[in-house]
N, C-alpha and C positions, 0 to 999 in steps of 0.2 A: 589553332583557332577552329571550333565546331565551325562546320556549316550550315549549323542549325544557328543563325545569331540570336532568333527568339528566345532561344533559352535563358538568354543572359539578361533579357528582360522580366523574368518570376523571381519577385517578391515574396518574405513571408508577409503574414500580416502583423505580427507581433516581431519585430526585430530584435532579439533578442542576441547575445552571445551563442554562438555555434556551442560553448561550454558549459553554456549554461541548460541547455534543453537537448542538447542529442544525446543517445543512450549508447551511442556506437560514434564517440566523437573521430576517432580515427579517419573512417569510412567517409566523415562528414567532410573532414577534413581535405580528404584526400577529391572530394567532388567541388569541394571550393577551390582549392590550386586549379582545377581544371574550369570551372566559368565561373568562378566567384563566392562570396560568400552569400549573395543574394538568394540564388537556385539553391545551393545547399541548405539555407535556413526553410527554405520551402518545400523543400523536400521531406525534410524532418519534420515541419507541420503537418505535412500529406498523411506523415504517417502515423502521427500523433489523430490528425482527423481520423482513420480508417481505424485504427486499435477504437477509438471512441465507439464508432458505429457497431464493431465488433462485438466489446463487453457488455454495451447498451441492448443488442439486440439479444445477444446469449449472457445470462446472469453465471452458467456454468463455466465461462473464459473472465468472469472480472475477479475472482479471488487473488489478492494477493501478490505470488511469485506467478502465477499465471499469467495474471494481466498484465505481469513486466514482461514476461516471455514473450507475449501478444503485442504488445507496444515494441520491443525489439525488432521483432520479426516484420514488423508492418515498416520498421523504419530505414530496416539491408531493404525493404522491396521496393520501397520509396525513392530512396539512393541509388541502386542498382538500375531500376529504372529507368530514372532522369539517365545516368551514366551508360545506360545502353542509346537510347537517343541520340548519346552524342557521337558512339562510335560503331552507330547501326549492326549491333550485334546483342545479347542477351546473356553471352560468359561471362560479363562484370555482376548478374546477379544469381548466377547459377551457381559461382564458386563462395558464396557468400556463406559460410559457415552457419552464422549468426540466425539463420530462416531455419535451423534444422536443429536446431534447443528446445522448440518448442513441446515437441511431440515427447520427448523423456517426463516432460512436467506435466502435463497433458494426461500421459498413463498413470505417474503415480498418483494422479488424484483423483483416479477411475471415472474417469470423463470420457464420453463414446466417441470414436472417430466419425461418428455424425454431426457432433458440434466442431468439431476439427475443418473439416471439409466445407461446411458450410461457411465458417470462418473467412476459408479462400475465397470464398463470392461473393461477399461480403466487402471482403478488402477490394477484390476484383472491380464491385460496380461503384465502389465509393471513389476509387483511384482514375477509373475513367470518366466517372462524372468531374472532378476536380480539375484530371489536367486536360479534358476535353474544351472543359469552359474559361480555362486559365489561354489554351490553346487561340480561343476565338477571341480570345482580347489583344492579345500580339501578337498573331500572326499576321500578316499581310493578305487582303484576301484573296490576290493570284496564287497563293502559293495553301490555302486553309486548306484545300479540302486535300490534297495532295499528302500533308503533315498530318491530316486528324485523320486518313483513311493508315498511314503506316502507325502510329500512336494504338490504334486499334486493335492491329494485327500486332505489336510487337505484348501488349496487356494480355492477349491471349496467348501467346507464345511462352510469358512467362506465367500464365494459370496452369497449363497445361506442364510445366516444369514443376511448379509447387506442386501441384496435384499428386504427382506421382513420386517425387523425392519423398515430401510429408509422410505420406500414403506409408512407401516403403519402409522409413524412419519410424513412423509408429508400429509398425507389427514389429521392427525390430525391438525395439523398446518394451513391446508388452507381452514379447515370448520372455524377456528376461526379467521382468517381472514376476510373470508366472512360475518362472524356476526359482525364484527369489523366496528365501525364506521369512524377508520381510512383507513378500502378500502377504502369506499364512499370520504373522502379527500385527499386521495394521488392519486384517479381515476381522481379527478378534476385537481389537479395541473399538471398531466403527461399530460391532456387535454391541459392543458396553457401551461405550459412548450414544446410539442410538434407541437407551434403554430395553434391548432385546432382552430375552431370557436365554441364558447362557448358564450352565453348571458350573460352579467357581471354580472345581477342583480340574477340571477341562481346559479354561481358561487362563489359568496359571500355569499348568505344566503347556498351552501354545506361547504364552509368554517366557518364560522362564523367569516369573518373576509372582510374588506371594503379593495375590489380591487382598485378603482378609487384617491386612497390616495399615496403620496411618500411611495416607498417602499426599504428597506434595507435587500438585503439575508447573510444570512449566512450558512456557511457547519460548524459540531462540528463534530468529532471523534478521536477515539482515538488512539494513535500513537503507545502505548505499545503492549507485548505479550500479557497480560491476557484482556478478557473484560471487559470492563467500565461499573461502574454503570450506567442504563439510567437515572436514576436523575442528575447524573452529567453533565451529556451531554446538556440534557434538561437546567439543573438550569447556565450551562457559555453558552448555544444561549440565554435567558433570561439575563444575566449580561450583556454580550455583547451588544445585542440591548439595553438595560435599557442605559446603557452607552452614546450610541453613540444618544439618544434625541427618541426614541421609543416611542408611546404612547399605542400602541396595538401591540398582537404577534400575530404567527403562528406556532404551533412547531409539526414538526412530525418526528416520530422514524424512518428511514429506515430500517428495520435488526436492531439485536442486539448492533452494534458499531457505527452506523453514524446518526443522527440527518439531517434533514433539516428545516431550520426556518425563517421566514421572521419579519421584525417587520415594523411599517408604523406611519406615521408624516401627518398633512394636511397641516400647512402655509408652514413650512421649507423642504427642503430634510435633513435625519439622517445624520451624519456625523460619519461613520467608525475608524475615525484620534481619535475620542474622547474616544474610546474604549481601545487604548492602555495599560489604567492605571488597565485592569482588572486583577487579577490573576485566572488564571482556576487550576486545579487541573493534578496533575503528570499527564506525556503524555495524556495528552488530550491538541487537536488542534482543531484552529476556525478558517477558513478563511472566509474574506468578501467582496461581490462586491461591486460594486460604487452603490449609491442608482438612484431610477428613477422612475418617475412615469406613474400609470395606470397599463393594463394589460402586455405592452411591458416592462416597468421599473422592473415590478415582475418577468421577463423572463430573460431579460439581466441581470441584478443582479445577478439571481442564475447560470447563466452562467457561470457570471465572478467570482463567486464564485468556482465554479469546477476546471474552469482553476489555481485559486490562490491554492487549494487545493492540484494540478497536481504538479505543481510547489515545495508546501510546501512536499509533497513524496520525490523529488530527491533534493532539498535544503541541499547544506549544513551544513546550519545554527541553523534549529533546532528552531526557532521561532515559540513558541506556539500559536503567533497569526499574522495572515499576510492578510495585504489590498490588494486587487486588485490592487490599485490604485500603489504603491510599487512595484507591481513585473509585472505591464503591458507586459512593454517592454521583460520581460524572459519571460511573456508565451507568448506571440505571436509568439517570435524567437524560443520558442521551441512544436511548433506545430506538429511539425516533427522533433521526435531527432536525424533520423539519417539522415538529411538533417541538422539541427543543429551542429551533430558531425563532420560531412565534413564542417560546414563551419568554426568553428573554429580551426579546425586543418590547414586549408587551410590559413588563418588570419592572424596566428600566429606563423607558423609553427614549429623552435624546440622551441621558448616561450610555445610551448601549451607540454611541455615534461615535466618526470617526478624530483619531489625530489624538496627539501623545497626553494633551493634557486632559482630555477626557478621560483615559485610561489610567493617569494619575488619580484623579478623582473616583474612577470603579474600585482600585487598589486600594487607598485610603480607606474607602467608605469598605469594602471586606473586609481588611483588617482590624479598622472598626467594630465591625460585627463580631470575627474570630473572636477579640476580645472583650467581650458583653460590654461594648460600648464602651471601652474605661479612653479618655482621652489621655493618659498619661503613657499608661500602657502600651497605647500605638503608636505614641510620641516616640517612647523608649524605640520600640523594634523599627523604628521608620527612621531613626534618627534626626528629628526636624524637631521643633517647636513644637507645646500645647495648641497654641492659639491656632498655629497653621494645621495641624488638624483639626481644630474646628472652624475652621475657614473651610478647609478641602470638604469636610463633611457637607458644611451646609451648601454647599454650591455642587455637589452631588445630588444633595436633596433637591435643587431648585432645577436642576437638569432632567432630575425622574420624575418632579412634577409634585412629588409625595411624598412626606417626612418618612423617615427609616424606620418609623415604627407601624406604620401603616403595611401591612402582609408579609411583616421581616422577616420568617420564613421562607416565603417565596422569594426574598428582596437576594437573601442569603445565598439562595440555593442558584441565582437567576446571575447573581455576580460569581461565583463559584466557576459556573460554565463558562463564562465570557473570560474569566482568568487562566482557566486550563485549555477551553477551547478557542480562543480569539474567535477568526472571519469562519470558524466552520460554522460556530452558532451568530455572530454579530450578524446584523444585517448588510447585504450589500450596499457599494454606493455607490454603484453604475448607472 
């Protein structure tokens, strides 16, 4: 039993399953056997709040495999923490592996160790502001100022540990970098990719790979909590392309969870569509752009591959492989989600509200549309009744206020989003 018993008084404020929201369930785990599941789930809040503050204040730490690196990392120092508190010492977060991933993902996405660092103060003032004020609500007040003056010292005892572990972990990481024959090709492609002027014939022999050919991009990463083998990653951009008529690749690691890879054709352009039939491996996701050739066709591709990638993040759907070509019209419309969110709330109005059978009635009335209105036709692929599509219709219509002929385009394009996007684009109903 701590002799800290306060401890066992912090709550999360979302109680949630320890399984359901730690990224380091183990670790979670193992601080709940020790004062319970309550301090563990708050802890893991703590450090879900501090990643927030972090990616919010640096847009340079929210991309991606980053921001999971970020959120991990915020979450050993959350846990380590509290777990130092209990046994007045600071080894439970020093030997945390989990805080020292960060800085490999970090380099290879040539991000300066001045957004790194500042990172740590960041987490540093958000973590003492949290459990300082958590601190003043259960502690007893004989005993507050005693607890929140070691609480203090022990947050700087572990800054000045990250400081210098991170610090050292990153030069390591970006001397091996620097000997890394993949700078030298991900130097080049951020050249192309950034529409620099680059000589083709330079460019291809840094790549080892012929610019002037049709080219097909694809993004690979992984969807799940833990990270993905990079063989896997690597071996479904290879499946992928193989698939879709490839005759030569391009594959490179980004960080530890994302892949970028191109593959290239000379008479035909690849064809994406043919890729369907591939299986990849649990949460791991492919998206792919339209193919195109030369230096611009290897640009826009990867483009359109980021956006399909964008897309496949807030997707309902869960589709471990998605074409550009598929989901054009949602990324463009959702370029701006909170121009997005206003306009299908405005579209729609209470059709864009919550509970399952409004959402019946969004579906219908799409598929309605899909099918230039044919009531039979939506009957067939819904498998229901005529009539009951035109029941679902009209009471669609009576929920958006305005018959579906009235801006059907926009009606179109506004149910579109809300089917692919759900709550990214619906309105809140908080």
């Amino acid at each position: 039993m701590t002799r800290r018993p306060w401890l066992a008084e912090l709550k999360p404020a979302d109680p949630q399953p320890l399984s359901q929201v730690a990224l380091l369930p183990s670790r979670a785990g193992e601080l709940s056997s020790l004062l319970g599941p309550g301090p563990a789930g708050w802890a893991v809040e703590l450090g879900a709040t501090m990643a927030d503050r972090i990616t919010s204040a640096i847009p340079e730490l929210a991309a991606d495999a980053v921001a999971v690196e970020v959120r991990r990392g915020c979450e050993a120092v959350a846990l380590g923490a509290l777990a130092a508190l209990v046994g007045d010492t600071d080894e439970p977060f020093a030997a945390m592996p989990e805080v020292l991933t960060g800085p490999a993902e970090v380099v290879a996405r040539g991000i300066g160790i001045e957004h790194m660092l500042r990172s740590i103060h960041l987490a540093h003032a958000t973590a003492t502001e949290v459990l300082l004020d958590a601190a003043a609500r259960v502690i007893p007040a004989s005993q507050r100022f005693g607890e929140m003056r070691h609480i203090s010292e022990l947050l700087f005892g572990v800054v000045e540990v990250v400081n210098e572990r991170m610090s050292s972990e990153y030069a390591r990481a970006h001397e091996a970098w620097l000997a890394s024959s993949t700078a030298l090709r991900m130097e080049t492609v951020e050249n192309i990719l950034s529409g620099n002027d680059i000589p083709l014939a330079r460019a291809s022999r840094a790549l080892g790979y012929d610019l002037s050919r049709w080219h097909l991009a694809v993004i690979v990463w992984t969807g799940g909590r833990t990270p993905a083998d990079p063989t896997q990653l690597r071996r479904s951009a290879d499946a992928v392309l193989g698939a879709a008529g490839c005759a030569s690749t391009l594959v490179l690691p980004v960080g530890a969870q994302r892949v970028w890879a191109w593959g290239s054709r000379t008479a035909h352009p690849p064809m994406p569509s043919e890729a369907g039939s591939v299986a990849v491996p649990p949460d791991v996701r492919v998206a792919t752009g339209v193919a195109g050739t030369g230096v611009d066709g290897f640009r826009r591709s990867h483009q359109q591959a980021g956006h399909a990638a964008r897309v496949a993040a807030l997707s309902t759907a869960g589709d471990p492989l998605l074409c550009y070509a598929d989901f054009d019209l949602v990324a463009m419309l959702s370029s701006d989600m909170s121009a997005a969110g206003e306009f299908v709330a405005r579209e729609l109005g209470a059709l864009a509200g919550p509970g399952a059978s409004v959402a019946m009635m969004r579906h219908t009335l799409k598929c309605y549309l899909d099918r230039d209105r044919s009531l039979a036709r939506t009957a067939a692929h819904l498998h229901v009744a005529r009539n009951t599509v035109a029941y679902r219709v009209q009471r669609a219509e009576q929920l958006r206020g305005r018959p579906a002929t009235d801006r059907r385009l926009q009606l179109h394009a506004a149910l579109t989003l809300a089917e692919d996007l759900g709550d990214a684009v619906l309105p809140s109903q908080a």
